[in-house]
C-alpha positions in Angstrom: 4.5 -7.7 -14.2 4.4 -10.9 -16.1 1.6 -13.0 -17.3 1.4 -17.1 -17.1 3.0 -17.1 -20.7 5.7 -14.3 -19.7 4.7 -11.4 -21.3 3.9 -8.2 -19.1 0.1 -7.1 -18.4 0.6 -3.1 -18.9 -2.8 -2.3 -17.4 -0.8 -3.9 -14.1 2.0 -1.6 -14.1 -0.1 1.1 -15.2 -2.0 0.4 -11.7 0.8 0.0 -9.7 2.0 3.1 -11.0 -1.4 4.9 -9.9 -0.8 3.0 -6.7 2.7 4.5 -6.4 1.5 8.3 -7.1 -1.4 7.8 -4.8 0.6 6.9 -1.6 3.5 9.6 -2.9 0.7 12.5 -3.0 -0.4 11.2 0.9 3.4 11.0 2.1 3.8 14.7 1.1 0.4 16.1 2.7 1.6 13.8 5.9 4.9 15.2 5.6 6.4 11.9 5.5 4.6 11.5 9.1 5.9 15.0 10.7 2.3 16.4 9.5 0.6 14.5 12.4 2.9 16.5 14.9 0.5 19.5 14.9 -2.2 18.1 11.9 -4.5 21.2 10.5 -6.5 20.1 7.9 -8.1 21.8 4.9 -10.0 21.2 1.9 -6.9 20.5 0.0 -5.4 17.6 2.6 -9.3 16.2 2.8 -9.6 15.8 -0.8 -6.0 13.9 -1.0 -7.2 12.0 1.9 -10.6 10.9 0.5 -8.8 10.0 -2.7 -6.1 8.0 -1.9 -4.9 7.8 1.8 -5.5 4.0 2.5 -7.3 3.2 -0.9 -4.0 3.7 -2.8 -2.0 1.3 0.2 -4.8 -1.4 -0.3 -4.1 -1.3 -4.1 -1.2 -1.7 -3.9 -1.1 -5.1 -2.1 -4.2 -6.2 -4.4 -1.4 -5.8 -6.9 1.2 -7.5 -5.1 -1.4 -10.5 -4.8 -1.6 -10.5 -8.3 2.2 -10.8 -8.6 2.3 -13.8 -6.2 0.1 -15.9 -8.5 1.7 -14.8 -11.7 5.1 -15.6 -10.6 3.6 -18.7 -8.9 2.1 -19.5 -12.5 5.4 -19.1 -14.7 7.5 -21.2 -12.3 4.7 -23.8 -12.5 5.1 -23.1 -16.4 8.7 -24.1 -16.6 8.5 -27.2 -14.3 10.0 -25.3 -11.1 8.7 -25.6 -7.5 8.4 -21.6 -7.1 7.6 -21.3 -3.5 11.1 -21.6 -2.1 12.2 -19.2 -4.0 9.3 -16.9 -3.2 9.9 -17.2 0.0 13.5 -15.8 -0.8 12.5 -13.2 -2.7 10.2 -11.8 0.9 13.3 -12.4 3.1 15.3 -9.4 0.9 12.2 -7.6 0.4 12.2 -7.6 4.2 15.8 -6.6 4.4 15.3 -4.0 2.3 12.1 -2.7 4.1 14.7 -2.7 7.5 16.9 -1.0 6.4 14.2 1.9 4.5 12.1 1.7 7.9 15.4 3.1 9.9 15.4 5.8 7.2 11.6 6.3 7.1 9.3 4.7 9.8 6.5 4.5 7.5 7.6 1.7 5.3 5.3 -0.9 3.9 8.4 -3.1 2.6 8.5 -4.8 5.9 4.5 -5.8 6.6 4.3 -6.7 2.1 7.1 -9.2 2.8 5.6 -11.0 6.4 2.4 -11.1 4.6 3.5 -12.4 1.8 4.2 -15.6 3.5 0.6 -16.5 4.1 0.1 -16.4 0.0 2.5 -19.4 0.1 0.0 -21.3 1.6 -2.9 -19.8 0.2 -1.5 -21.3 -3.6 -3.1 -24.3 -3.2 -6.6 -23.0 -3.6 -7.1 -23.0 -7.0 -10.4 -21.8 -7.5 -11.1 -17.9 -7.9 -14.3 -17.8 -5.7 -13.2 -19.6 -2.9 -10.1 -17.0 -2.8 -12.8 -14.0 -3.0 -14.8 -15.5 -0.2 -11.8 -16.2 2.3 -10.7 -12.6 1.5 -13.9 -11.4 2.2 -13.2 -13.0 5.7 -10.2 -11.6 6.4 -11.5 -8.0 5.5 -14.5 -8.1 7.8 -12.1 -7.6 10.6 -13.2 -10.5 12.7 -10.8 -10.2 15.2 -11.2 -6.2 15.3 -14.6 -6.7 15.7 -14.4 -8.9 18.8 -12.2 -6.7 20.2 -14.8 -3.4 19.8 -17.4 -5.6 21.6 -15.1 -6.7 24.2 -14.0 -3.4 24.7 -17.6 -2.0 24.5 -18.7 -5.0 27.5 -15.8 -2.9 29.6 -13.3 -5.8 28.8 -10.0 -4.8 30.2 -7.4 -5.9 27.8 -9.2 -4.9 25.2 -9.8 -1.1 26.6 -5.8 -0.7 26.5 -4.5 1.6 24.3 -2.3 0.5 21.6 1.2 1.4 21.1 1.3 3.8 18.1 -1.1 6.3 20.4 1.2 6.9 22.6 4.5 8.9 22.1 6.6 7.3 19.0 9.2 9.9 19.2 7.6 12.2 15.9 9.2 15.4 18.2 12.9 13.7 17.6 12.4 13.2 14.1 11.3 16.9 13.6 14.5 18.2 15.7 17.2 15.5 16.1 19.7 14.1 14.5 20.4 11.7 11.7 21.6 9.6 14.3 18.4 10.5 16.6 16.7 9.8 13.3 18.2 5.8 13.4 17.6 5.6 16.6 14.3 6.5 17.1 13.1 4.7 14.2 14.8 1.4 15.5 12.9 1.8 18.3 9.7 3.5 19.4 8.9 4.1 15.6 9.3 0.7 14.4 7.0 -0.7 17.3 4.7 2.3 17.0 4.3 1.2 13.3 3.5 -2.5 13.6 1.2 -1.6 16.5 -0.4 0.4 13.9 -1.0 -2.5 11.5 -1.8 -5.1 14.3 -4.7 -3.0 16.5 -6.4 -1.4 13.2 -7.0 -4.7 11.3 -4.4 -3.8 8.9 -2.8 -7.1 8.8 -6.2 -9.3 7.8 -6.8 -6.7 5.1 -3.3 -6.9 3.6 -4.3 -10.7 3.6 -7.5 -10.1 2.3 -6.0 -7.8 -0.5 -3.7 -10.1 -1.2 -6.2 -13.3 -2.0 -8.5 -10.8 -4.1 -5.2 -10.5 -6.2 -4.7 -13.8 -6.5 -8.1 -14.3 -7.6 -7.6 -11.6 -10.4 -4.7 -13.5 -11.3 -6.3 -16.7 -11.5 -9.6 -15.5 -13.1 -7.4 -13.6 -15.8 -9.6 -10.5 -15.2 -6.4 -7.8 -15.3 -4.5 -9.7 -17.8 -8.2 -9.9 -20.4 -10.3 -7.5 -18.9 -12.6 -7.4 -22.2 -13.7 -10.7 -20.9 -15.3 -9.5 -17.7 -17.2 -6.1 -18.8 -20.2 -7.5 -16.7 -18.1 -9.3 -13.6 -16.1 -5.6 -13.6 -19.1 -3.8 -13.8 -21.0 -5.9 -10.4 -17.7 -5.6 -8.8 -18.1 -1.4 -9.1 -21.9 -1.5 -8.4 -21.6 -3.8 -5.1 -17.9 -1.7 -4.1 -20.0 1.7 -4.6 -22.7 0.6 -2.8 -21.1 -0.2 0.4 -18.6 2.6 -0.1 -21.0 4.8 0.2 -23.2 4.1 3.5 -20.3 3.4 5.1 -18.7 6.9 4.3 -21.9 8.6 6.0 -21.1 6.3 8.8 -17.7 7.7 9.4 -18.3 10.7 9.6 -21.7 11.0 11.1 -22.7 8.1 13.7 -19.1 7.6 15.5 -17.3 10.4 17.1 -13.3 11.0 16.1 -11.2 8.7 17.3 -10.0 8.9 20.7 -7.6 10.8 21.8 -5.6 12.2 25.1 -9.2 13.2 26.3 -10.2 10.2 26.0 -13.3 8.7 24.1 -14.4 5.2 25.1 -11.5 2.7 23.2 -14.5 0.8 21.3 -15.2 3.8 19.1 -11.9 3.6 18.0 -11.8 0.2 17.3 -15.2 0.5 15.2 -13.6 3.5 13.6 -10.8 1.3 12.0 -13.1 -1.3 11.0 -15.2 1.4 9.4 -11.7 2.7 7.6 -10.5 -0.6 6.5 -14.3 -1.7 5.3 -14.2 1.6 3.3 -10.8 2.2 1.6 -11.7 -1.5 0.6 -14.6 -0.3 -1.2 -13.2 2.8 -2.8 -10.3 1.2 -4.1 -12.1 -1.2 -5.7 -14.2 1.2 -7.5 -11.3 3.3 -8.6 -9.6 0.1 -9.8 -12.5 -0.9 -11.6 -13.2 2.8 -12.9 -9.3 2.6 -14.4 -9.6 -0.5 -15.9 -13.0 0.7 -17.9 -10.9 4.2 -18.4 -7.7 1.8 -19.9 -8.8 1.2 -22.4 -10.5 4.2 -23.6 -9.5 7.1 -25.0 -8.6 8.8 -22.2 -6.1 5.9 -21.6 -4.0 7.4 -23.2 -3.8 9.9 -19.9 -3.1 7.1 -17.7 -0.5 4.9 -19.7 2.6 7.0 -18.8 1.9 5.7 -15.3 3.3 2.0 -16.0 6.7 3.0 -16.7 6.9 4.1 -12.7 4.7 1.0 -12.3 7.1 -1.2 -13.7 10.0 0.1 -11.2 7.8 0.7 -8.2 10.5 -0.4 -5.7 12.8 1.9 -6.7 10.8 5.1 -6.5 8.7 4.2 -4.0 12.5 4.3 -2.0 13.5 6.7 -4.1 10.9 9.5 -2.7 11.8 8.9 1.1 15.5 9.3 0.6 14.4 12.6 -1.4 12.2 14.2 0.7 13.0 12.8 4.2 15.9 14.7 4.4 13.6 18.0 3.3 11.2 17.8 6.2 13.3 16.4 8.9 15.4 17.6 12.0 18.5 16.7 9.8 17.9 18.2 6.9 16.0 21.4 5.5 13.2 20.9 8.5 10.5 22.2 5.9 7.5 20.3 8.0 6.1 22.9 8.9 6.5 25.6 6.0 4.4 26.2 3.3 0.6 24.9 2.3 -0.8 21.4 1.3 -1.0 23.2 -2.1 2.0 23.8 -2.4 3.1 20.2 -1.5 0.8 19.0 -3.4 1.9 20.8 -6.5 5.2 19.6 -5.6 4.1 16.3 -5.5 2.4 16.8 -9.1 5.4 18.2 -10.3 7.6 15.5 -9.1 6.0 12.5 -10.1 6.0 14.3 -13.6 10.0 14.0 -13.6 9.6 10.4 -12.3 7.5 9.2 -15.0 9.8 10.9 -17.2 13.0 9.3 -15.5 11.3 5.8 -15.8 10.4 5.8 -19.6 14.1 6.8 -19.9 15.4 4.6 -17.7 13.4 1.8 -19.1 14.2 2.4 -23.0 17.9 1.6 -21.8 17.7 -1.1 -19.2 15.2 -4.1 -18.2 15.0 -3.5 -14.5 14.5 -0.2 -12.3 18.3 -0.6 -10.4 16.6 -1.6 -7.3 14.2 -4.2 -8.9 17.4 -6.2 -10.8 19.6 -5.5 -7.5 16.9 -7.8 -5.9 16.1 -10.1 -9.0 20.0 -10.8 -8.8 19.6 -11.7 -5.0 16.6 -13.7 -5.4 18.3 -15.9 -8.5 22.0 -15.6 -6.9 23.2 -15.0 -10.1 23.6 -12.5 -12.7 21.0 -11.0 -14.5 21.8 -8.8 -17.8 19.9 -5.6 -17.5 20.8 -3.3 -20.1 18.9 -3.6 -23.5 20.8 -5.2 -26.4 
């Protein structure tokens, strides 16, 4: 990730690379989805969970605010109107999140690149507090909210279950065909997954995400972050503090969500409010705990993870076409053998290779192969990626 002046911010990739390992880890305890066919929890899954299911999703589109404003800022830099370009550069990344989403339903190529469009847009407010406060809007849910209290008032529309509840064709995955596999994913899966997005509030916190990376950007608090010890440190106090209440509210005032039983639909629309409102909060304290940590000596721990972080696209494809094919119909059909400590061991195990594969990879070329095969698209020219 580059800076306004072109060089790269490590502590950025080294993020993005946590990011990367976080949603890997969550992708093996959900099987790549198949988990949720029969789900049995235990202390191992909860732990993964509470770590990094949705906190390791929200950062990474905190990061990929931040590399909207940065590129934003070095086309400014060299006297080019960057937008249109931009703008590009989320029409492949769409493509590409297609074409992954057929492979793998639960692809976050697709919703990244739409979202990104509203940053376009957003460029033109310059100031870092009035980014903060708009995404502040956006992840307060408005529009979920309304929805729990019309639902609550017995509102009709808003008692409907959404898509994704219902039947999304998991069984097919699990015992069909590669061809089933397309199919089903092309279909059912792909409206089961922006279903998802839409009725949890995912969408406005993607957007909020996205403006608190702009702001980051703009403020210069990732790229010098011994400028902001005491900004960091209020950001952690204040994301601790409602992390926390908010936790106990989860799991103690509302009931699980609904399901074929049936709880009333409001509970479930305050239960993704409660979700979104809290992986907010925990990612920001574990963003602001690693960037304390970065530069300590147990940095040293967490600086292998940039080299992933620095080729993020690739792997993050990379796992699906790996281990899809070990869990599905298809393939091995492994879904249902063996322990989440096992898998998670794998999971440890494999992103140890990766980071290995990406400081290779990286002493030899500029790019991860996926990352200049879309730099190449975007610029419609050639780009030199091996190292002279």
């Amino acid at each position: 990730m580059a800076q306004a002046n072109g060089s790269r911010v490590d502590l950025v990739d080294g993020l993005r690379g946590y990011a990367l390992f976080g949603l890997f880890l969550v992708h093996l305890m959900e099987r790549f989805e198949l988990y949720w066919l029969d789900p049995r929890p235990d202390a191992v899954l909860d732990w993964v969970f509470f770590i990094f299911a949705g906190k390791s999703f929200a950062l990474f589109a905190l990061c990929f605010g931040f590399s909207f404003a940065t590129i934003m800022a070095n086309a400014e830099r060299r006297g080019q109107k960057g937008a249109g370009r931009f703008a590009w550069r989320l029409v492949l990344l769409f493509a590409i999140g297609t074409l992954h989403a057929l492979w793998y339903r639960g692809d976050i190529l697709q919703v990244l690149a739409v979202m990104g469009l509203l940053l376009i847009p957003a460029r033109a407010i310059r100031r870092p507090r009035w980014l903060i406060a708009l995404g502040l809007v956006c992840i307060a849910n408005p529009l979920l909210i309304a929805r729990a209290l019309a639902a609550g008032a017995g509102t009709g529309w808003a008692q409907q279950p959404p898509v994704f509840t219902g039947d999304t064709g998991l069984s097919i995955l699990a015992n069909g065909s590669l061809i089933d596999l397309v199919a089903v994913n092309a279909g059912p899966g792909m409206a089961g997954k922006w279903s998802f997005y839409l009725d949890t509030g995912r969408l406005l916190q993607i957007a909020g995400l996205f403006l608190f990376g702009m702001a980051m950007a703009r403020s210069g608090l990732l790229a010098a972050p011994e400028r902001f010890v005491r900004e960091r440190r209020a950001i952690l106090i204040a994301a601790f503090a409602v992390a926390t209440p908010l936790y106990f509210l989860s799991n103690a005032l509302l009931p699980p969500a609904a399901d074929a039983g049936g709880q009333p639909m409001h509970r479930d629309h305050w239960n993704w409010a409660l979700a979104s409102w809290q992986a907010t909060a925990w990612m920001l304290v574990q963003a602001m705990l690693f960037i304390a940590l970065w530069r300590s000596p147990i940095g040293a721990l967490l600086r292998p993870l940039a080299a992933p972080g620095r080729m993020t696209l690739s792997f993050y494809i990379g796992q699906s076409l790996l281990f899809v094919p070990l869990f599905y119909g298809f393939g091995l059909r492994l879904f249902d053998a063996g322990s989440h400590g096992l898998w998670l061991l794998v999971g440890l195990l494999a992103f140890s290779v990766q980071i290995l594969i990406a400081r290779w990879w990286l002493a030899r070329f500029r790019y991860g192969p996926l990352e200049w095969l879309w730099r190449m698209a975007t610029r419609m020219e050639r780009v030199p990626i091996a190292r002279t």
